[in-house]
N, C-alpha and C positions, 0 to 999 in steps of 0.2 A: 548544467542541464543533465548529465550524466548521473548526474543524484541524486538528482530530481525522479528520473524514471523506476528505478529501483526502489523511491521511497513512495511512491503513486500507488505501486502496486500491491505495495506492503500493505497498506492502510486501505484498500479495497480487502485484500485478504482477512485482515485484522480484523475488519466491520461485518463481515458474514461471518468468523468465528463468532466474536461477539455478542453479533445478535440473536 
């Protein structure tokens, strides 16, 4: 669950670079 949260946020972040 712990790596879960860090990897959430990452790929929120990722996707407004992205877009």
């Amino acid at each position: 669950m712990e790596r879960k949260a860090p990897i959430d946020a990452f790929q929120g972040v990722r996707a407004l670079l992205k877009a």
